[in-house]
C-alpha positions in Angstrom: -7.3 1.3 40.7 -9.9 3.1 38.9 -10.6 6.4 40.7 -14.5 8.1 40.3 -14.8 11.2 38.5 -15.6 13.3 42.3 -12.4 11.7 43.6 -10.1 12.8 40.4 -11.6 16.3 41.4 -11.2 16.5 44.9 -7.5 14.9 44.6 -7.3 17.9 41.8 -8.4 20.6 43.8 -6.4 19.9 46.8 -3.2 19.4 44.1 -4.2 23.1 42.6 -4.4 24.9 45.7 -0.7 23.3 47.2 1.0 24.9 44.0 -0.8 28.5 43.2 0.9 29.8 39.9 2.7 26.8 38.7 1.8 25.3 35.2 0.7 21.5 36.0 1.0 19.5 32.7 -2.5 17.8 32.0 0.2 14.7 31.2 0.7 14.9 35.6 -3.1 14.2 35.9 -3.5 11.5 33.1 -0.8 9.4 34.4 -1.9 9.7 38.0 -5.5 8.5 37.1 -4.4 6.7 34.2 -7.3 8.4 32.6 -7.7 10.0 29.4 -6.8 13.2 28.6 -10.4 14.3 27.1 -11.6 12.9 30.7 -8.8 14.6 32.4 -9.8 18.4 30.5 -13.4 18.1 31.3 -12.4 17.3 35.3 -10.1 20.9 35.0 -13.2 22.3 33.3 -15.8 21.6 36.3 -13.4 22.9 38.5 -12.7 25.8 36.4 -16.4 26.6 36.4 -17.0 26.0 39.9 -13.9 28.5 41.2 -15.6 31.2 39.0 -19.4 30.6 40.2 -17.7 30.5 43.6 -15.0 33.2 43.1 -12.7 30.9 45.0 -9.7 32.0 42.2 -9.0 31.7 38.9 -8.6 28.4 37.0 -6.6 29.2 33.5 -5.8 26.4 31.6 -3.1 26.3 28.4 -3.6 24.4 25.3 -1.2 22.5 22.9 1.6 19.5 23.6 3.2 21.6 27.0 -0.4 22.8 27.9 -1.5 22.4 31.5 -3.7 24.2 34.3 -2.7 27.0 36.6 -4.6 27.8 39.7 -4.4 31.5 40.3 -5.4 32.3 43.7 -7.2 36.1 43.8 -9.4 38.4 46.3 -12.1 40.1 45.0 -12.8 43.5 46.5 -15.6 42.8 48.8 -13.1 40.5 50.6 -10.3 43.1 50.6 -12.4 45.8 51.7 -13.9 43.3 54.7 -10.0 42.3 55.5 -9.0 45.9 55.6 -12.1 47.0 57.9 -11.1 43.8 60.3 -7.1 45.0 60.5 -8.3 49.0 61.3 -10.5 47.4 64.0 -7.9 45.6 64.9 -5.0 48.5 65.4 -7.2 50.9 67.2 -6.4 49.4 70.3 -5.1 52.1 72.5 -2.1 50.4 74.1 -0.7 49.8 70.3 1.2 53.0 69.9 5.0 52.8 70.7 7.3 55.4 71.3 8.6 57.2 68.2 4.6 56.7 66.6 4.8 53.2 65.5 2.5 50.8 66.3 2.9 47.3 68.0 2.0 44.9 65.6 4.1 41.5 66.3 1.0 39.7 66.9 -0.9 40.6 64.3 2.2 39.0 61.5 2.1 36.2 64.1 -1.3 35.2 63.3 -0.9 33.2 60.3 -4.7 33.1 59.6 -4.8 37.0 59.1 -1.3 36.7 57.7 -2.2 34.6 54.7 -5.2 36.4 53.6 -3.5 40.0 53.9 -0.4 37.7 51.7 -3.6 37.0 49.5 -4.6 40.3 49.3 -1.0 41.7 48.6 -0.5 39.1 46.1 -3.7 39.5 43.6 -2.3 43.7 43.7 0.5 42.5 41.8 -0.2 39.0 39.8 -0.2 40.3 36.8 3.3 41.5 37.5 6.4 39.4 36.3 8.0 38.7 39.0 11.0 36.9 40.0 11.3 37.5 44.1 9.7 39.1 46.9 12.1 41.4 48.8 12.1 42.9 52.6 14.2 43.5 55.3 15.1 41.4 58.1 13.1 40.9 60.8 9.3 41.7 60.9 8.8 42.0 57.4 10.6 38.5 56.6 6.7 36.6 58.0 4.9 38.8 55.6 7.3 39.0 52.5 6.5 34.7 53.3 2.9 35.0 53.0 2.7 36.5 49.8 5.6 34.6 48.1 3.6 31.4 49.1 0.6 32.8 46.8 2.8 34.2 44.0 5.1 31.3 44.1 7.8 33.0 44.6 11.4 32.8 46.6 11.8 35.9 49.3 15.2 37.8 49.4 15.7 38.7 52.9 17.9 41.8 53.4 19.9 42.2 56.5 21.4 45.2 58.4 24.6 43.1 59.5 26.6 41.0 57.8 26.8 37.3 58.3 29.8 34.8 57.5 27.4 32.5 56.0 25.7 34.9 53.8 29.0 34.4 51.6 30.3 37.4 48.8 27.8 40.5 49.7 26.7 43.8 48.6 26.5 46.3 51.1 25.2 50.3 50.6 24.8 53.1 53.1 21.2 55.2 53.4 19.9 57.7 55.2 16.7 56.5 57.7 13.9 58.6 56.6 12.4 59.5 60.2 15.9 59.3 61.8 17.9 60.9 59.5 21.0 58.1 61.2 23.3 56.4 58.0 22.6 53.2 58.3 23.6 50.0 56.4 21.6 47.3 54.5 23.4 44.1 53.4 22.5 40.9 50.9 24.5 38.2 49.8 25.6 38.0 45.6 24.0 34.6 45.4 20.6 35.7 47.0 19.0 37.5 43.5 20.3 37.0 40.0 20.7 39.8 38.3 17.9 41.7 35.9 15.1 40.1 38.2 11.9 41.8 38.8 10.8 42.1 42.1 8.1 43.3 44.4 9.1 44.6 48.1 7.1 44.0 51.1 7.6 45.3 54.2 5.3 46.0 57.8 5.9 49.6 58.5 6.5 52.6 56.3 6.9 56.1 57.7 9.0 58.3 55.7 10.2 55.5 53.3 14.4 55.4 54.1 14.3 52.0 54.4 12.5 51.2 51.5 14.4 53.5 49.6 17.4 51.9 50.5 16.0 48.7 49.4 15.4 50.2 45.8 18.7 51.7 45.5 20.6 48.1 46.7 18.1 45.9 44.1 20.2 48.4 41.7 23.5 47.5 42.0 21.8 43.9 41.1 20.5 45.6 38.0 17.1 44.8 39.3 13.8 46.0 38.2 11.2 46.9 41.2 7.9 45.8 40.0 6.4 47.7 43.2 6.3 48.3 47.0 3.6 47.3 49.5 3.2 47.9 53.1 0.5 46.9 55.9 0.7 50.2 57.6 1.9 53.3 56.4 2.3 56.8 58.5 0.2 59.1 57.0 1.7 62.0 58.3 4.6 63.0 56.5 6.0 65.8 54.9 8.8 64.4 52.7 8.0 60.8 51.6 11.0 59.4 49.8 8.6 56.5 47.9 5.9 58.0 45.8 4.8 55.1 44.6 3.2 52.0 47.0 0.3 50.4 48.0 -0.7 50.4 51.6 -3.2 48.2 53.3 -4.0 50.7 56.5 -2.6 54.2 57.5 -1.8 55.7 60.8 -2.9 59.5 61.6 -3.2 62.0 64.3 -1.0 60.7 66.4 -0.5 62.2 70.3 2.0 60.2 72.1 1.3 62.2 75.0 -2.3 61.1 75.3 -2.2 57.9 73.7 -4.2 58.7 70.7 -4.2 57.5 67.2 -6.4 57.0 64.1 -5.9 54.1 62.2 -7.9 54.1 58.5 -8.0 52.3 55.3 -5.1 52.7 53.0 -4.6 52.9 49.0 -4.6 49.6 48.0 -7.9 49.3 47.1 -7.5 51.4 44.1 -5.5 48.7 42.5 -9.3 46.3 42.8 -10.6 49.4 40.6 
């Protein structure tokens, strides 16, 4: 069967977008078409040119006898700053606030519509990183840690707070919560992260940074390099942060439990667009 040149493309496209930061051999394409290459190469090159008029990602392609094309998804700033403004008008609802000054935000990493773009948005922050995994802690982060593995390409290394007969051999270390001040244990099996990988840890909610700081001290009995920490919300109102370093999509501010007040603005991320 001898497919048209707009068919090869949108069968292409579709193929590109399914597998974001995988090298696809140009050899995949000729053999599927059973086109030539030079036919194949000027297909990748449309689309190349059309994803950067469009700013629909970034099309890199790699020459030589193991050269291929990479789709790159990315968000440009406009569409960070626009997702950003949609998730502060989003937690300003009143009945949000929990006891203890966290907000309720179970629906909002249930909605996987505003879950992968804020996974797009995480992701382009760090794809220039070398990465090997995308770490969080079990539960709420474990949706989110998903979204921007997908993008990244990624596996996610789910860390638990109990352990599990099925989770095998397992590394265990005690921290101190950061708001809490309670010991408390975090938990992840030997076979779940080689060794000497780089990863990048997610997670929903950051107040005074215990958990996450746990997370960093546990990815170093693996020997494990932290590439970098992102949350969705962070408190802002904290004396002693125990994470300096991190990117956060939204921060929380003047809360009064008592009256059911909050403030809910845009985070740091952005700076990484810069």
């Amino acid at each position: 069967m001898r497919f048209k040149r707009s068919e090869r493309i949108v069968y292409m496209t579709q193929y590109l977008l399914k597998h974001p930061n995988e090298l696809v051999p140009l050899t995949y394409f000729v053999n599927h078409f059973g086109q030539a290459k030079s036919s194949i190469s000027e297909d990748i090159q449309i689309i190349k040119e059309t994803f950067t008029a469009e700013r629909l990602g970034i099309i890199e392609t790699t020459a030589g006898a193991s050269g291929g094309v990479t789709y790159r998804p990315k968000m440009y700033v406009e569409e960070a700053r626009e997702l950003i403004e949609k998730l502060c008008e989003l937690l300003k609802e009143k009945e949000r606030l929990l006891p203890g000054g966290y907000l309720f935000m179970s629906d909002l990493v249930g909605n996987p519509k505003l879950l992968n773009q804020v996974g797009e948005l995480i992701a382009t922050m760090y794809m220039d990183e070398e990465l090997d995994a995308v770490v969080t802690i079990a539960t709420k982060g474990i949706s989110l840690a998903n979204a921007v593995a997908k993008v990244l390409n990624l596996p996610v290394v789910v860390i638990r707070k109990d352990n599990k007969v099925t989770e095998g051999s397992t590394v265990s270390i005690n921290y101190v919560s950061g708001s809490s001040r309670k010991i408390e244990t975090m938990v992840l099996s030997k076979r779940t992260l080689p060794e000497y990988s780089n990863v990048l840890i997610v997670d929903d909610f950051m107040r005074a940074g215990g958990s996450i700081n746990g997370v960093i001290n546990l990815m170093n009995e693996f020997k494990a390099t932290v590439k970098g920490v992102s949350v969705l919300v962070e408190s802002k109102e904290v004396k002693h942060r125990l994470i300096e370093d991190y990117t956060s999509l939204v921060r929380l501010s003047d809360v009064d439990e008592y009256n059911q007040q909050f403030s809910v603005e845009e985070g740091n991320c952005l700076k990484r667009f810069n």
